[in-house]
C-alpha positions in Angstrom: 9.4 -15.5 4.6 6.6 -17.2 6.5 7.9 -20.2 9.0 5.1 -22.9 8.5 5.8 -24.4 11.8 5.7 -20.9 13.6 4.0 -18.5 11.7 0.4 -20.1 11.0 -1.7 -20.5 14.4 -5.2 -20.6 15.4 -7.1 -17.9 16.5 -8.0 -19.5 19.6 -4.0 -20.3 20.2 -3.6 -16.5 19.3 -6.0 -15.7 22.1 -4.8 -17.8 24.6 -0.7 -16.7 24.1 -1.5 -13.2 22.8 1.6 -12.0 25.2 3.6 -14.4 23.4 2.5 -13.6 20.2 3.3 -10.2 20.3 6.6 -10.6 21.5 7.2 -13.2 18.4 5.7 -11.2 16.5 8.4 -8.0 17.3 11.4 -10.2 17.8 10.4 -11.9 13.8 9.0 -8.9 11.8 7.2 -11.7 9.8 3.0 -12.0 10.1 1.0 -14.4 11.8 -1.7 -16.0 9.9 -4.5 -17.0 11.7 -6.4 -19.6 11.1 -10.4 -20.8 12.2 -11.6 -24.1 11.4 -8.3 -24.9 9.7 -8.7 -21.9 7.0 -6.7 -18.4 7.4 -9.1 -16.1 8.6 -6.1 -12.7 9.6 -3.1 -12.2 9.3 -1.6 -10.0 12.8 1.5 -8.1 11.9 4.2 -6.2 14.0 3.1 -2.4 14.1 6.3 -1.8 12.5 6.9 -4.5 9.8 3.4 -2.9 8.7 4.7 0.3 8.4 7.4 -1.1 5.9 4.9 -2.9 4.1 2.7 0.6 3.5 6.0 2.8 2.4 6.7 -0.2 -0.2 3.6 -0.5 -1.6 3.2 3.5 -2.0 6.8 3.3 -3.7 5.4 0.9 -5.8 2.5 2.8 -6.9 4.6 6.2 -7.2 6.5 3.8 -10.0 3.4 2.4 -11.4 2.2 5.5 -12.0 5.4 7.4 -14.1 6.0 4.0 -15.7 2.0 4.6 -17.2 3.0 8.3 -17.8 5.7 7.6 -19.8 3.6 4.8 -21.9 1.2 7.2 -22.1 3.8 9.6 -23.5 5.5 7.2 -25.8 2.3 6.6 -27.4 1.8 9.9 -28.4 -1.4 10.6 -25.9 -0.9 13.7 -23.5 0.0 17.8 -24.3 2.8 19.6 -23.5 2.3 21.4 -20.3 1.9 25.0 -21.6 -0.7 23.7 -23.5 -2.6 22.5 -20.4 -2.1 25.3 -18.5 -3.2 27.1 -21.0 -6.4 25.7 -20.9 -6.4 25.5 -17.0 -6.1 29.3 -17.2 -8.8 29.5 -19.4 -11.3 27.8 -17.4 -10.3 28.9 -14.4 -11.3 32.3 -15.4 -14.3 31.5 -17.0 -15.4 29.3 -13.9 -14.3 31.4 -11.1 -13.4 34.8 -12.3 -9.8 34.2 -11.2 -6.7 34.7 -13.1 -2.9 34.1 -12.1 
């Protein structure tokens, strides 16, 4: 959760107690927005709280993407998989010459 207080700071601020920053910014795990001319411009996170952010948002497209499948599925679009490898076979050999 963002501190208003803490966590929203100028650039020129940022520049002047970067030291400071960074040490905030490890001992908080939460971002830094910073601002120039009174609008946020960045947002500076810890290298590590960043990390967590990534692995949460791939999660949440790994679910995304099964929760599509089985609409997909539900709705009657899609094959069974014999029936697409089938076809991958197929043209496969007829591309490439190979066959499994």
């Amino acid at each position: 959760m963002l501190d208003l207080t803490q966590d929203i700071q100028s650039l020129t601020t940022f520049r002047r107690r970067s030291g400071d920053f960074l040490k905030q910014l490890r001992k908080s795990k939460r971002p830094v927005v910073l601002t120039v001319k009174g609008r946020a411009a960045a947002v500076v996170q810890d290298a590590e709280a960043y990390q967590r952010l990534l692995d949460i948002a791939a999660a949440a497209d790994v679910r995304e993407g099964i929760r599509q499948g089985l609409e997909e599925a539900r709705k009657g679009r899609g094959r069974p998989a014999h029936q697409f490898f089938k076809e991958f076979d197929a043209e496969i050999k007829q591309k490439y010459g190979l066959s499994r």
